[in-house]
C-alpha positions in Angstrom: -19.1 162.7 242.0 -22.8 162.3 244.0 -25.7 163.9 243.9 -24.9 166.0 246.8 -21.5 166.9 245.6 -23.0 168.0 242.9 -25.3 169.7 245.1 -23.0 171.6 247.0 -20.8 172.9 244.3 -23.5 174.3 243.0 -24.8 176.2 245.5 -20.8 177.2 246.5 -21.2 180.8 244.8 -24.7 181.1 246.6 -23.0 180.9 249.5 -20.6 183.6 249.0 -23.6 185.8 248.0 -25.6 185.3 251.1 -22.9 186.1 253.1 -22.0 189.2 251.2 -25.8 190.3 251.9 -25.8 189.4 255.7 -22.8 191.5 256.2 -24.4 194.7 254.1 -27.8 194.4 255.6 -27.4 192.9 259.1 -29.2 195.4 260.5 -32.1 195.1 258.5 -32.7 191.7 258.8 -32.0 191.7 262.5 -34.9 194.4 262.4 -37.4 192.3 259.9 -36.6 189.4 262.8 -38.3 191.4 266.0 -40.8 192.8 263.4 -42.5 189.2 262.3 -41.5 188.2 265.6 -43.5 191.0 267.4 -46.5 190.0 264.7 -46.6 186.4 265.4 -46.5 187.1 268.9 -49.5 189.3 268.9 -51.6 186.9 266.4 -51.2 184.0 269.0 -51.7 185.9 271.9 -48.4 185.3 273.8 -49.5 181.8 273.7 -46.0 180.8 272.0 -43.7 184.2 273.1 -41.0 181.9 274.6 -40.4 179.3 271.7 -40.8 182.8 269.2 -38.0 184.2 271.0 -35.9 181.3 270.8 -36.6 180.9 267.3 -36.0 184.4 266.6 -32.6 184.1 268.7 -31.3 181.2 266.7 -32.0 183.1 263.2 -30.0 186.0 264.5 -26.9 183.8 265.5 -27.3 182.1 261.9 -27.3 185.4 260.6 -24.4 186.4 262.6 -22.4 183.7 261.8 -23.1 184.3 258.0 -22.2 187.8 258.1 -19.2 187.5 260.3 -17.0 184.8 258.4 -13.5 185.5 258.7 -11.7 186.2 255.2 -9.4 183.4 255.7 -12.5 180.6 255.9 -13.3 180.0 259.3 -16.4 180.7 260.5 -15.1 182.7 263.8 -15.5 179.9 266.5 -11.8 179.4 266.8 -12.3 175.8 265.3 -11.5 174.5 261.6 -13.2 176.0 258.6 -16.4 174.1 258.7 -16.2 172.3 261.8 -18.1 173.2 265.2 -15.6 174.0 268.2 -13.9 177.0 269.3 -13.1 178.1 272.7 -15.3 176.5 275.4 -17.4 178.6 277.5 -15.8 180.6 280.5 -16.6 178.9 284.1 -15.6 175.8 285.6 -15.8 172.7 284.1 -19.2 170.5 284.2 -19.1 168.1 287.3 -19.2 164.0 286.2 
């Protein structure tokens, strides 16, 4: 067994725990989000709003993907437990 297997099983049970907390306190967190996001916003004078609110978009869909596993594993995209997929976006396909 590695390093990082050793790693990971280690932090296995953290990972149960973080999720347990993103699904109690979603709504706090999403909250504490727009808050620093509002502060940074203000201390650098707009200067950086629209790479703030992409940054503060991707933490909420991290957080949302935490708090919303599915009880059988998956992580709710429709693919494999652990695996990036799911169900492609609606709308036609991209032109080659």
């Amino acid at each position: 067994m590695g390093l990082l297997d050793n790693l990971k099983a280690k932090l296995e049970p953290a990972k149960g725990k973080v999720t347990d907390l993103a699904q109690q306190h979603g709504d706090k967190i999403d909250r504490g989000l727009d808050k620093v996001a509002r502060t940074v916003d203000e201390k650098t004078k707009g200067k950086y709003s629209d790479r703030i609110q992409t940054g503060t978009g991707k933490a909420k869909g991290a957080m949302d993907r935490l708090a919303h596993k599915d009880a059988d594993g998956t992580d709710g995209t429709g693919g494999a437990p652990g695996t990036p997929g799911g169900t492609p976006p609606a709308g036609p396909p991209p032109a080659s």
